[in-house]
N, C-alpha and C positions, 0 to 999 in steps of 0.2 A: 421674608422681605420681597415678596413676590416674585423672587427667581433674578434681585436684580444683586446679591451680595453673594458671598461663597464665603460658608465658616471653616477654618482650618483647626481641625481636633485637634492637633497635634501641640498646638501655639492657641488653642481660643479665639485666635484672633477674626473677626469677621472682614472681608476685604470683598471691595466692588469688583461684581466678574467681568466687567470693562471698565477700565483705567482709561480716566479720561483721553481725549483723540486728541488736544489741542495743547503745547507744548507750551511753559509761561516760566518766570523769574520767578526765585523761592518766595518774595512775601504772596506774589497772588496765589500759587500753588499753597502756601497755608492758607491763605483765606477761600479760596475753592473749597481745600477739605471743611474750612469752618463753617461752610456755608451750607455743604452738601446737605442734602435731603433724599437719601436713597430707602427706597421699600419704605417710607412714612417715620425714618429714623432720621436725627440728627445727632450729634456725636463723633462726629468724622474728624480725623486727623492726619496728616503725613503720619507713616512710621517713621518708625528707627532705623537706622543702619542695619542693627541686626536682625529686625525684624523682616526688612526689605531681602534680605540674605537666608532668613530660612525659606524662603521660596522657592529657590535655588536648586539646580539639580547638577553640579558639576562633572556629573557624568553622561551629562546631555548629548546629544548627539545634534537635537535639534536647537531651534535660532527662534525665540529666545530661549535660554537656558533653563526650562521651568521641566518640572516629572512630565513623564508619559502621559497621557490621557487628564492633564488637568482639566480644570473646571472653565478656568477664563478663557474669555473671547476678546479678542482687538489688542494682544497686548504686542504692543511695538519692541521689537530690540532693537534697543537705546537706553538713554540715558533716565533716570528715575531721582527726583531728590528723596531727602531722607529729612526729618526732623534733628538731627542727630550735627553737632557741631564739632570741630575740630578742638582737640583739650586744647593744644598752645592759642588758638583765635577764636573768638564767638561771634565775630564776622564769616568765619568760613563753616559751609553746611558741604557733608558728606553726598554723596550720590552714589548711584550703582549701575555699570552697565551689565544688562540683561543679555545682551548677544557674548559676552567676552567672560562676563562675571567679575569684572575689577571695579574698584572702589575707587572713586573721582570726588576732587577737594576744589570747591569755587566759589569765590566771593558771593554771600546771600543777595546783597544790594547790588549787584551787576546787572543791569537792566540788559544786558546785551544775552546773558548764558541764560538757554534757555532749555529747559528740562522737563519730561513727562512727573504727572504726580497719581499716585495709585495710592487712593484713600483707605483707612483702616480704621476700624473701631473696634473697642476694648482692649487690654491690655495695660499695662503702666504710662504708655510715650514715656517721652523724657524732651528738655530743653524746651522750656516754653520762650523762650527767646524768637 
């Protein structure tokens, strides 16, 4: 994909090595990913919660929380939405912060909460909501 995605063996899952720079409200950040066009691929989607989560290195030491010598570039610690909705509401979508590693619950249609989105392809997703 001409050096523009990074595949994780571990998970399959293939994910942009820069997460997009500009912060938006859960439906544009799905439609971002649905629109994406990265390395000549479409297919993109918000992850899941738990996908957003095996990224994760909780024995980090560094900001954002991600292993030693990863692969991506630009990625911000803060906040990340997640495809992944709350069981009791399917108005509320999950998120992750990346410098803390805790999981944040905020109204999808809040025009005002505004969150990074880090695209991912293959995999199951879940919540087409």
């Amino acid at each position: 994909m001409g050096g523009d995605a990074v595949l994780d063996r571990e998970t399959a899952l293939v994910w942009e090595k820069a997460p997009r720079a500009a912060q938006s409200n859960w439906p544009l950040a799905q439609n971002h990913c649905r629109e994406l066009i990265l390395g000549n691929r479409a297919g993109w989607r918000l992850p899941t919660l738990q996908e957003l989560q095996s990224l994760l290195d909780p024995a980090a030491m560094s900001v954002p929380k991600l292993p030693a010598a990863h692969p991506f570039v630009d990625v911000a610690a803060d906040d990340y939405w997640s495809a992944s909705s709350a069981e009791s509401s399917p108005l509320v979508a999950f998120g992750l912060n990346l410098n803390l590693g805790n999981v944040i619950a905020t109204q999808k249609r809040n025009q005002l909460v505004n969150l990074f989105a880090w695209c991912v392809r293959g995999g199951q997703g879940v919540d087409p909501q």
